[in-house]
N, C-alpha and C positions, 0 to 999 in steps of 0.2 A: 843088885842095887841095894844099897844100904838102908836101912831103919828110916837111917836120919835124912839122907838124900830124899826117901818118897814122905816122910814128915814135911820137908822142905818145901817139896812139891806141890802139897797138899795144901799146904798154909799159901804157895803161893797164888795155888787155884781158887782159895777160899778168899785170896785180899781180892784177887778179882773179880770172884762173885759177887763180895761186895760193893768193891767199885761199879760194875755194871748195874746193881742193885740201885744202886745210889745218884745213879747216871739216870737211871728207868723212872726211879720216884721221880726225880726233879721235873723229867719231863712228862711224868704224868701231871706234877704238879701244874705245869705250866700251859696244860692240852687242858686241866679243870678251871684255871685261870679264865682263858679264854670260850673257854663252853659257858663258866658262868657270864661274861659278860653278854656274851651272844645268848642268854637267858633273857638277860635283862632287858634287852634290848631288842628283842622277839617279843617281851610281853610290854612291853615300852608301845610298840605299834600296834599290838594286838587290843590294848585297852584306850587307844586313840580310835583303832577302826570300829571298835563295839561301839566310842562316844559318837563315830561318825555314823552308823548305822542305826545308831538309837536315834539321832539328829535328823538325819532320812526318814526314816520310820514317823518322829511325829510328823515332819513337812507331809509326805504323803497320806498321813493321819490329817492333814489339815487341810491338805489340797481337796482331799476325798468328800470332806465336810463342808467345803465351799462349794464344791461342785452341786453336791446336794442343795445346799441352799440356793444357788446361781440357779439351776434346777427349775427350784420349787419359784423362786420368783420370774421366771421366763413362764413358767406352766399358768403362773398370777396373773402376770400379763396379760398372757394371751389369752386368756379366760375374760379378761376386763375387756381387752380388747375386741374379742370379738360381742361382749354383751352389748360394747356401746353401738359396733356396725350393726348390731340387730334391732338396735331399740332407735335409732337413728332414722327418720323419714327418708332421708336420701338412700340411696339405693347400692349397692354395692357386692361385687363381683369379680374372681381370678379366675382365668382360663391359663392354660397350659400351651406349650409352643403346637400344642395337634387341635387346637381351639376347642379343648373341653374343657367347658365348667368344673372350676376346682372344688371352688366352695362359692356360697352367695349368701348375703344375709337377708332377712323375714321381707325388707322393703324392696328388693330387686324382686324377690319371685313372689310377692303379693299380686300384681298387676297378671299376674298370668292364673291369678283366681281360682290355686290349688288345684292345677291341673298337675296330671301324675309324671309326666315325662319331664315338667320343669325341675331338676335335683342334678347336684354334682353329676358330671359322667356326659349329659349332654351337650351337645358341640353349638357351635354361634349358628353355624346354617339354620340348623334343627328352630333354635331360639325364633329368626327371622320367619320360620316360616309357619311355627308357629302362630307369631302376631300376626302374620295375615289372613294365616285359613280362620282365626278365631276372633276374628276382628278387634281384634284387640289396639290396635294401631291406625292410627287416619293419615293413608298416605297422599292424603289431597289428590292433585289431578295425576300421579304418575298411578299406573295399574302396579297389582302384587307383585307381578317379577317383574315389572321395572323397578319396583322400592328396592326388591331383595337384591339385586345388580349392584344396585349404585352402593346399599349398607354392607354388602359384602367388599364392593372396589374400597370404599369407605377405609372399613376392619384390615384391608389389609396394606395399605399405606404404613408407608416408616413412619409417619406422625398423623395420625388421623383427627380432622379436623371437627371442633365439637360442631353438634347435632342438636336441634331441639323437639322434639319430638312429641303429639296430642293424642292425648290414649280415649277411648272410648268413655268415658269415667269423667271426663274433661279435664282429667290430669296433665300438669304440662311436665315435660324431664328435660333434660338439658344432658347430651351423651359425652360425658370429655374421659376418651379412652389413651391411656400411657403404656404404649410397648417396652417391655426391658428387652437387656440384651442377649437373651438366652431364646426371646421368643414371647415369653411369658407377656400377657395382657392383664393389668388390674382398669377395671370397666366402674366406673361413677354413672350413676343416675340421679342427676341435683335435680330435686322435686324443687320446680322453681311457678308453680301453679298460682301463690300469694303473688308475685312475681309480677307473674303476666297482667293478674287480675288485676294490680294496683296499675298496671302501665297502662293498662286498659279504662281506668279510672281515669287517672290524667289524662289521655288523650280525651276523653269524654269531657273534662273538666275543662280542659285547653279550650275543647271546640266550645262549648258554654259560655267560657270567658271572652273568648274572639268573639262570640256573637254580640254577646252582653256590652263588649267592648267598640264593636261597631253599630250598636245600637245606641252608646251613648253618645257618639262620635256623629251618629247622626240627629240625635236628640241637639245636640250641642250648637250643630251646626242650623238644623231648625229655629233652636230658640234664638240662637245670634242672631239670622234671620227676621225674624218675627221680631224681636225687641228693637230691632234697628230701625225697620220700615217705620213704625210708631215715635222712634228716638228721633228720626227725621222732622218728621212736624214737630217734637217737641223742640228740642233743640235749633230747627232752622227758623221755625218761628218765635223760638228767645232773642236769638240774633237778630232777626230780624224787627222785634220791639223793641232792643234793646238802641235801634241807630233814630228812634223816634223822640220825639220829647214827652220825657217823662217825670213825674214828679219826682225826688228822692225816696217816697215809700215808695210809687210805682218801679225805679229802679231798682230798690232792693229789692225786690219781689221776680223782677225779671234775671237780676243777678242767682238768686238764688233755684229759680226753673233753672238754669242754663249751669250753673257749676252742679247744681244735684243731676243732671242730665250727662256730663262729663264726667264725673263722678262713675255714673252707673254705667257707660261704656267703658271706664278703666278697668272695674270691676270685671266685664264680661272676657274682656281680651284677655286680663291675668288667669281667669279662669280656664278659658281654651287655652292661653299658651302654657298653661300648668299641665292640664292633660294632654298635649302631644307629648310633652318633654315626659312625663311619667308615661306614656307608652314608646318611647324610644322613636315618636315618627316626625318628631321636630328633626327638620335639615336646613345644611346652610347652603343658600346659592351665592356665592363669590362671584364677583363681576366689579369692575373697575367704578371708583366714586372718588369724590373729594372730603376726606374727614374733617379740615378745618369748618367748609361748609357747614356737611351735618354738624357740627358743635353749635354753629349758628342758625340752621333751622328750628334746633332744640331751644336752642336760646330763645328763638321769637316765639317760640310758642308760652316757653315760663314769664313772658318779659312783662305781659298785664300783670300777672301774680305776684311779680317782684316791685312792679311798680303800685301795686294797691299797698304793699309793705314798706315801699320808698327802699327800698334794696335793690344795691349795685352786683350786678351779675359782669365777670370780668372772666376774660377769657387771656389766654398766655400762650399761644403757640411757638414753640421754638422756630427761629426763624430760621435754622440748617437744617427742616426737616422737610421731605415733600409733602404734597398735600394729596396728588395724588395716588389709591393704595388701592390693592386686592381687595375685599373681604364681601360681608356682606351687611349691607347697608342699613336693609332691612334692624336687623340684628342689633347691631352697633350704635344705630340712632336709640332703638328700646333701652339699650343698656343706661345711656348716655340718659335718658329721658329719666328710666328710672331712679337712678343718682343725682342728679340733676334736678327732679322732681323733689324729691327727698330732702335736700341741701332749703333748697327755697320752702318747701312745708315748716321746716322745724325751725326757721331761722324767722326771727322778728324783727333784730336790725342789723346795719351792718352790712357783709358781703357774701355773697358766691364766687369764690375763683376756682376756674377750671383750668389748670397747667399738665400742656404737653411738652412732656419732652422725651431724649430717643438717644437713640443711635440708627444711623444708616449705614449700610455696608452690604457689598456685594449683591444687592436688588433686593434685599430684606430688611423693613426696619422694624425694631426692637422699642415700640411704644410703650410711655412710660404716663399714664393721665391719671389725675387726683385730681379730687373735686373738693375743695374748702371752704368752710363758713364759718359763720360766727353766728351759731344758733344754741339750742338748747345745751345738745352735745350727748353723751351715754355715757352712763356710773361705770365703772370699770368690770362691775361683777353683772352686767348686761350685755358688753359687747359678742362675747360668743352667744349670745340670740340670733344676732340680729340677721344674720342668714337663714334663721331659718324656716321652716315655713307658715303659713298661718299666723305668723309673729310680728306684735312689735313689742318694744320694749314696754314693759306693763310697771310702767309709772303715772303716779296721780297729774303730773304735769304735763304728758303728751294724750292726754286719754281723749282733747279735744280734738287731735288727729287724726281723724279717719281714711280707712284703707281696708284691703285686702291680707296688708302681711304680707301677699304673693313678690312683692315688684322685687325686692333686694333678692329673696329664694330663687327666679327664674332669670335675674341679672347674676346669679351665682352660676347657677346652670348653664349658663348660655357664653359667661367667660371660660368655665372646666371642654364646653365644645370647640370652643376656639384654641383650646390647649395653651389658656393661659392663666393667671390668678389677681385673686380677687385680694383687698384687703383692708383694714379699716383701724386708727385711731383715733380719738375721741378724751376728750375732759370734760368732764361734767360741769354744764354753766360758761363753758367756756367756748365750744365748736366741735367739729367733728373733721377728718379728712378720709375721704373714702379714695380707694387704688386702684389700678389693675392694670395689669402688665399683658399686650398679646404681641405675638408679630408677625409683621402682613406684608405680602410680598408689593412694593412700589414698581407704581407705573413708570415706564418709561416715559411717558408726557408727559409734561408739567406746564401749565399753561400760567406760569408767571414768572417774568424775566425783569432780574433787577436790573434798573437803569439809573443811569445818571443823570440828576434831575441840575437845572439850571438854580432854583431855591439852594440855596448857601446855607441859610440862619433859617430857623420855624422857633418860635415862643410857645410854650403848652402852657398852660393856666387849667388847675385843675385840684379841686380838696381834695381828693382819694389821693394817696401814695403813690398804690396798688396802679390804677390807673394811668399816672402821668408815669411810672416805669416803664410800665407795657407801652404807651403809643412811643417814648422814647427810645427804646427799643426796633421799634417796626421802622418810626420815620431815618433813624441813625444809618440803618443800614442802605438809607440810599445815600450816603455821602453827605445826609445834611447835618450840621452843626446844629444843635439843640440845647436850649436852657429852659428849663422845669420848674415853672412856681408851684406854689399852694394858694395865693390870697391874690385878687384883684386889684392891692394895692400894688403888693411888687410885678405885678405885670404890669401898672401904668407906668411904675419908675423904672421896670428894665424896657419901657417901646422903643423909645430913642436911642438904643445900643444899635440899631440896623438890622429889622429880621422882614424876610423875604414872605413867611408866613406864621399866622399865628393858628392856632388850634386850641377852642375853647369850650370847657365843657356849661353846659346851658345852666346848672344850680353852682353860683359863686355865692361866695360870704353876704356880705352887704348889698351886693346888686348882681341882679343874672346875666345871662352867658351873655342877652340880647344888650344890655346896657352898657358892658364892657366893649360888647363890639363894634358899636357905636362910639365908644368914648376910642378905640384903636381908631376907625376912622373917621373920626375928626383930626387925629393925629398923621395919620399915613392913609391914605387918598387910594392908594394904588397896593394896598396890602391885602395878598389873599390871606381869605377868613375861614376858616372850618369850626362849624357848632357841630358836637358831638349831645347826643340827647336822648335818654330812653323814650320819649313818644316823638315820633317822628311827624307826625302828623298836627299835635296841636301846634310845633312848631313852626309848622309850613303855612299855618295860618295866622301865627305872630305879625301885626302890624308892623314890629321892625324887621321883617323877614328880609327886606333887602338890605342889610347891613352888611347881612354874613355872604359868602361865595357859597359857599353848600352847605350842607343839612345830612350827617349821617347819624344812622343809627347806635349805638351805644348797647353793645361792644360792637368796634368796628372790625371787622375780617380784613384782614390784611392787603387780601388781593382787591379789594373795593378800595380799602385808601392810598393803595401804587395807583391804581388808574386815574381816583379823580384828584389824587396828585402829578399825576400825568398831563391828566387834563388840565391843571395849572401851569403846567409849566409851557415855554415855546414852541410855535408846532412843529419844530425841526427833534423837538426830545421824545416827540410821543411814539412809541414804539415799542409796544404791547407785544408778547410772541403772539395771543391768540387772545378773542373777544369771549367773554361771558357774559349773556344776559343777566340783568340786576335790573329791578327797576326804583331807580334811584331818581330824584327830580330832574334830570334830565330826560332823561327815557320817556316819563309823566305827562312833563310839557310835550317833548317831539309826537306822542300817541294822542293826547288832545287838541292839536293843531289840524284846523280846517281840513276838512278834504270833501273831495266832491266824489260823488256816484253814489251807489244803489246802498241799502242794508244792508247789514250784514243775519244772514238768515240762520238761523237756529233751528235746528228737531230735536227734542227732547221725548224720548219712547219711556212713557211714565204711566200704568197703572190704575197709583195711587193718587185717589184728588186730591186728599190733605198735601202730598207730595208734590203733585204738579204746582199747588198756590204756593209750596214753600219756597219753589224752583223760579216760581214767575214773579214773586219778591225780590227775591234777592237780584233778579236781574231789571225790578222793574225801570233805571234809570239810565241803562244803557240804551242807545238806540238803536236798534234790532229788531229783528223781526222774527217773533218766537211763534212755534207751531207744535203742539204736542198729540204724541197718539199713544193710544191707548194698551196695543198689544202691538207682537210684533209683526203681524199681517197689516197695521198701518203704518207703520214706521216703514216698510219696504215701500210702501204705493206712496206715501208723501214722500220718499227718497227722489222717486219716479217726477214726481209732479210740482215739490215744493222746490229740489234742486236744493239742498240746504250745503252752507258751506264750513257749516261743525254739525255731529250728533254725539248726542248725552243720551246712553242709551242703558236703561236697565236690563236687567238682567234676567230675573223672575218673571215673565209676565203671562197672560193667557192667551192662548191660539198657538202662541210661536214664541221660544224665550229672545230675549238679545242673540246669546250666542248663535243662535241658527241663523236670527233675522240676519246679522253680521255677515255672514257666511253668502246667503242671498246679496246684500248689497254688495260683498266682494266681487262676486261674479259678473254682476250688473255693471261694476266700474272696467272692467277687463275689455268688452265694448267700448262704450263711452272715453278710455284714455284718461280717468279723471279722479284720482283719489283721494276723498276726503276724510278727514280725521276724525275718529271713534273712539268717545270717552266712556269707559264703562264708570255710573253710577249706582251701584251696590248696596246691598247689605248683607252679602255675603265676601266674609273676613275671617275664615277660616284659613290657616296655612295649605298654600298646596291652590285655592282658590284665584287667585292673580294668577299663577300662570296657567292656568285652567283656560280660563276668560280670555285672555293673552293670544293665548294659541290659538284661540279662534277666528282672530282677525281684530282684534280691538288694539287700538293705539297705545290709552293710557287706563289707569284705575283708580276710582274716589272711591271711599267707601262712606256709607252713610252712617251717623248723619251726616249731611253734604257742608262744609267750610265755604263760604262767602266766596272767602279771599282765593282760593284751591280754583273756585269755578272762573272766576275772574279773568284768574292766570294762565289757565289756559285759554281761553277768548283772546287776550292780549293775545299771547303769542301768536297766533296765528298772522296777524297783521296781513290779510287777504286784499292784495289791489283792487284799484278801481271800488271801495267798500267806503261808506262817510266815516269819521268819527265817530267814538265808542260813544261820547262825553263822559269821558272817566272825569271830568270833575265835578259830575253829580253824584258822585259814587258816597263821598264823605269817608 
């Protein structure tokens, strides 16, 4: 081989050493390429996970430092917590599901008076029987292991029921023990010792009160009593001077015993019905009555007072309401009295009108009655008084007013029992209208049936408005045609139009009721007359008394003027559903008309002598045959021997009260076939009293002082055959 050939060679081996050289760099270059980026990129993550391990590091650095503190204030806690169950009176205790005391604090294991075995570790048996061997516990009448039985059956009930438990010390505890659901028991001991002790007080206090309370209750009833007997003679012998002739001072002097005498019994009643109703023993007895009536019982009682005033008292009943209703009468007449009483005190001229009105529906009516006048009236920054108690409105111009205060407070109280309301507007100087809404279940009877009357035309003559509305009103709904004057003149110019009857009130303009109806019949011969008249009585002795057909009282009750317009009319139209006694001039005359046979015999079982003279006055001009005993051992024996056919029988008396003697003469008529009527005369008027009396055999009940008229009335009724004449027209 040639020089140049392995030169050749050589250079060729040497390009490609090169070459491969050149081949190797590139790719080492491009193996450091990629090594640096996988550097980069290695410490890329690596100085993220230091950031995230440093990030960790503080959380855990921060968690470790909360825990500490979370720690330290749980450790605070329950350091507080347990100072306060220690320092606490009540008692407290954790047992564990095998019932060992966990922990207790200083008030649970005080009572066991540093005994050594009371500490965590011992069990609830151990505890129980503890408190018995060391008497620590008063288990009343059960023996020590009946107690430990029943507080073990107790302990382990799913919810054991609190306990009150008396420790030796006269501590009281109260056991109210809560199971969790592991087992576990946290045990309460409520020191309820103050507790007991204050309940202990009030019942102490209560029974005091009740005593105190029926002490008063019998004081109350005492002194009604005792004031009454006394009020009797005063009051029965005012009335009774009062029907005498007396000079005008002598009369004012009698007036004045006799209204200061009514007076001091309104006083006493508001007083007792104040204290049942402030003890809750006022109740109501419902029983079937007529409410138009009661308006007009109340009426006659205010109707002197209104007549000493010359004031028209006017009543308005809606004529589509019944009359007859539920309630209690008792009740409803007070209410009515007290309102009604009130209206007429304050009012000096002018009127009283009481309007009812309603709704009926479905057997209940929805009464609706206001009482109005034309009196004083109350300033507007007084009406909220005027209910209340002790109260009246405290002005220089009613101070002449005397009262209690009590009437409107216990006619408030007595509407909120009837579960209805009361209420009241007023102008000062101008009048007053008092309200009140109840409703009371209506009777199925009604004992007035409108009819049609043969009277076509009636003429009313009458100054009042108010007045000639209302009889307008009543007489229209029987079909009769009605024209309404005001002045005696235009009643003479309207006679002659044709009226069947006329109706006149007794006070006309220029000439009275009695001269108009006279001057009517001179004109019409045959024309019924009705005088309407607040005294009934002076009227009945008016020399032109026979001018007029009848004489009613003023306000007229509706059902009195159907009838004795009934009684005018043909006797084919009279036809009444049912009769009600009234004694009206008719009645008067038919009761003092001749009759023949015996007396009529009276026993009156009275006492008191002042009381028996008061009783033999007031009856001295009937003719009768009066017999009075003393107690009730001679009321039975003259029942026996006198034969009497009424007894007025008190009630208090010595030997034998009324009620018992009652009782004896009941049994005595049970024989004999023969039952005569038992009026009890009282002075006891306490509620609750009337049916006391009642239930023992007694008919009716007056309370004293005894009314005239009350005694009268019942005598009337009885209307006993083959008996002479009362001469009720010696009565006056």
């Amino acid at each position: 081989m040639t020089l140049a050939h392995k030169l050749a060679e050589e250079r060729r081996a040497r390009l490609a050493a090169e070459r491969l050289l050149e081949m190797k760099e590139a790719e080492l270059f491009s193996a450091n390429r990629k090594l640096g980026r996988h550097a980069r990129a290695l410490s890329d993550r690596i100085e993220r996970t230091e950031a995230e391990v440093a990030n960790v590091r503080d959380e855990n650095r921060q968690v470790k430092t909360d825990l500490t503190v979370a720690h330290q204030k749980v450790e605070i806690a329950e350091r507080r917590l347990w100072h306060s169950i220690r320092t606490i009176r009540d008692g407290f205790a954790f047992f564990n599901s095998d019932n060992e005391m966990i922990s207790a604090n200083n008030a649970y294991l005080d009572v066991f008076d540093d005994l050594e075995d009371m500490k965590p570790g011992v069990t609830y048996p151990e505890i129980l029987l503890v408190l018995t061997e060391e008497g620590i516990v008063d288990t009343e009448e059960l023996s020590a292991h009946a107690w430990r039985n029943a507080m073990l059956d107790r302990w382990h009930s799913p919810s054991p029921k609190p306990i009150v438990l008396r420790f030796w010390n006269g501590m009281y505890a109260k056991l109210i023990d809560e199971r969790g659901p592991d087992g576990d028991v946290v045990s309460l001991a409520l020191n309820i010792t103050d507790t007991i002790r204050y309940e202990n007080e009030l019942k102490q206090a209560r029974h005091q009160a009740e005593t105190a309370n029926r002490a008063k209750s019998a004081f109350l009833a005492n002194m009604s009593h005792e004031i009454r007997t006394p009020m009797n003679g005063i009051v029965g012998m005012a009335d009774l001077l009062a029907e005498t002739n007396l000079e005008s001072e002598q009369q004012l002097f009698v007036d004045t015993i006799r209204n200061s005498g009514e007076a001091l019994l309104t006083i006493i009643n508001d007083v007792l019905d104040y204290s049942k109703i402030e003890a809750n023993r006022l109740e109501l007895r419902p029983t079937v009555f007529d409410f138009e009536q009661c308006i007009h019982e109340v009426i006659r009682l205010l109707q002197p007072s209104a007549q000493d005033k010359d004031i028209a008292l006017l009543v308005d009943y809606d004529l589509f309401l019944p009359t007859q209703l539920v309630g209690d009468p008792g009740r409803i007449r007070q209410v009515l009295t007290n309102i009604l009483g009130n209206a007429v005190k304050f009012t000096k001229v002018g009127h009283v009108l009481i309007s009812v009105t309603g709704t009926h529906q479905d057997g209940m009516c929805d009464l609706h009655v206001t009482v109005q006048d034309t009196g004083i009236g109350i300033p507007e920054d007084k009406i909220d008084q005027v209910f209340g108690e002790f109260n009246q409105v405290d002005e220089e111009k009613n101070r002449e007013f005397e009262g209690t205060g009590l009437g409107l407070a216990i006619t408030k109280r007595l509407i909120e029992m009837m579960d209805g309301q009361i209420w009241v507007t007023s102008e000062d100087n101008v009048g007053s209208c008092f309200g009140f809404q109840i409703k009371l279940e209506s009777s199925p009877a009604d004992d007035l049936e409108i009819v049609k009357l043969a009277i076509e035309r009636a003429l009313i003559v009458d100054s009042s408005d108010l007045t000639r509305t209302i009889i307008e009103k009543q007489v229209s709904l029987l079909g009769v045609e009605c024209t309404a004057v005001g002045r005696d003149q235009d009643a003479i110019a309207q006679l002659n139009s044709g009226f069947d009857l006329a109706i006149i009130d007794d006070m006309q303009g220029e000439i009275d009721g009695f001269d108009l109806a006279r001057a009517f019949r001179a004109e019409l011969p045959e024309l019924a007359i009705l005088l309407i008249t607040s005294n009934v009585s002076v009227a009945e002795a008016d020399p032109a008394r026979d001018a007029v057909s009848r004489i009613l009282q003023k306000p007229v009750p509706r059902q009195h003027l159907y009838r004795v317009l009934i009684d005018l009319a043909p006797p084919e139209q009279k036809t009444p559903k049912t009769e009600t006694i009234v004694f009206h001039t008719a009645n008067r005359a038919q009761l003092m008309a001749p009759k023949a046979g015996r007396k009529l015999r009276i026993l009156a079982a009275e006492d008191n002598k002042t009381n028996q003279l008061v009783f033999r006055k007031m009856l001295k001009n009937l003719d009768i045959d009066l017999e009075f005993a003393n107690n009730g051992i001679e009321v039975v024996s003259l029942y026996q021997s006198f034969d009497p056919d009424i007894i007025f029988m008190d009630i208090s008396m010595p030997k034998k009260d009324g009620k018992e003697a009652t009782r004896d003469i009941r049994a005595l008529e049970k024989t004999n076939q023969k039952r005569i009527p038992i009026i009890a005369m009282t002075a006891h008027a306490m509620a609750g009293d009337q049916e006391t009396i009642l239930q023992a055999g007694l008919d009716h009940y007056l309370t004293k002082p005894l009314k005239k008229a009350l005694v009268v009335e019942h005598i009337i009724a009885l209307d006993i055959p083959n008996t002479r004449s009362l001469g009720l027209d010696q009565l006056g």
